[in-house]
C-alpha positions as a Python dict, from the first residue, in 0.01 Angstrom:
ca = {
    (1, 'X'): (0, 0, 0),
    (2, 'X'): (-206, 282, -137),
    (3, 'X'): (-604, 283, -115),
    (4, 'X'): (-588, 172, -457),
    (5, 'X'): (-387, -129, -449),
    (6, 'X'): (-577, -235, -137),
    (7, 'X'): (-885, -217, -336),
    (8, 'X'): (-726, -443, -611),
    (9, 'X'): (-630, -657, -403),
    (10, 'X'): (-944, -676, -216),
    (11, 'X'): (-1109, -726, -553),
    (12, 'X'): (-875, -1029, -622),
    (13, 'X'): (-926, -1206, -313),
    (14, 'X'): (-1287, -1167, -381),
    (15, 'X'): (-1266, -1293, -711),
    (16, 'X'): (-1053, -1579, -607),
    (17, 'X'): (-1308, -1685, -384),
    (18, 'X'): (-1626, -1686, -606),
    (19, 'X'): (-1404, -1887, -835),
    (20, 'X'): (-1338, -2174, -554),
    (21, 'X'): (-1692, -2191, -499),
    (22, 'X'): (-1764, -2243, -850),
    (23, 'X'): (-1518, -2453, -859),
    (24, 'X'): (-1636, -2669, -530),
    (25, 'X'): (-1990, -2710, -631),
    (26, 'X'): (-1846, -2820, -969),
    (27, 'X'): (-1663, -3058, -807),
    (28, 'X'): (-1957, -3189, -562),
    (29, 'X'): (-2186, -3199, -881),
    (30, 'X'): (-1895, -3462, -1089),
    (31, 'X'): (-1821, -3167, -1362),
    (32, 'X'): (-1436, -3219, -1311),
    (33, 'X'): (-1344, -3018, -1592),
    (34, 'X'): (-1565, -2742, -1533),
    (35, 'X'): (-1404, -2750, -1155),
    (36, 'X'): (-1061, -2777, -1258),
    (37, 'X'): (-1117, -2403, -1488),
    (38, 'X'): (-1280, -2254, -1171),
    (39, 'X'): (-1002, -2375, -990),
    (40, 'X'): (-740, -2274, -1288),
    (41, 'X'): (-877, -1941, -1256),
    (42, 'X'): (-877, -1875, -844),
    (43, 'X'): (-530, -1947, -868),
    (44, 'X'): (-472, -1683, -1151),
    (45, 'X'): (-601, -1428, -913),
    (46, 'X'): (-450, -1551, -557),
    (47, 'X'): (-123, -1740, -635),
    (48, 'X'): (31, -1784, -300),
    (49, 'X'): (-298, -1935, -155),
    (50, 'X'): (-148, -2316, -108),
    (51, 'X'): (-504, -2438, -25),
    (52, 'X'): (-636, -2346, -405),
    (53, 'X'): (-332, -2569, -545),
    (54, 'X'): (-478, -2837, -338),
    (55, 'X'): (-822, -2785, -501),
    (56, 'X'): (-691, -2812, -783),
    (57, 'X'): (-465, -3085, -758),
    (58, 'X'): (-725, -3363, -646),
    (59, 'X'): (-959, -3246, -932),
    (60, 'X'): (-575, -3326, -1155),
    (61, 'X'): (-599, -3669, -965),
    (62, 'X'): (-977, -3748, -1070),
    (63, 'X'): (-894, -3688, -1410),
    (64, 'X'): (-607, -3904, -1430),
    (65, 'X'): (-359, -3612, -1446),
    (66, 'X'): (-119, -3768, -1216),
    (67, 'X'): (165, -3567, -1342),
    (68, 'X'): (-31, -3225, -1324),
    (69, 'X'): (-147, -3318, -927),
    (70, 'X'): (158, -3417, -841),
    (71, 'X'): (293, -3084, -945),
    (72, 'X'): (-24, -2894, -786),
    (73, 'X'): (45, -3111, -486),
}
């Protein structure tokens, strides 16, 4: 991987992370839609991080979106 796509990548990560934060205070503070966007949007960034889809999938399971968590799951 070029110096480039490292940085990208880097940059991803990065923003994947401020996004589950966002998403965790959200969470904490009982703004489960506002949580499961943040969430939405770490994924976008880092698919193959399993623990986001977990994030995201007990926010689904607040809301009632038994079909979406279970797919998150």
């Amino acid at each position: 991987m070029n110096g480039n796509n490292q940085q990208y990548v880097n940059f991803l990560q990065m923003q994947a992370n401020n996004f589950k934060e966002q998403g965790v205070e959200q969470y904490k503070q009982g703004n489960l839609e506002s949580a499961l966007g943040f969430f939405t949007n770490s994924i976008e960034c880092t698919p193959n991080n399993p623990s986001l889809y977990n994030n995201r999938s007990s926010t689904q399971f607040k809301l009632a979106n038994i079909e979406a968590a279970y797919q998150d799951a």
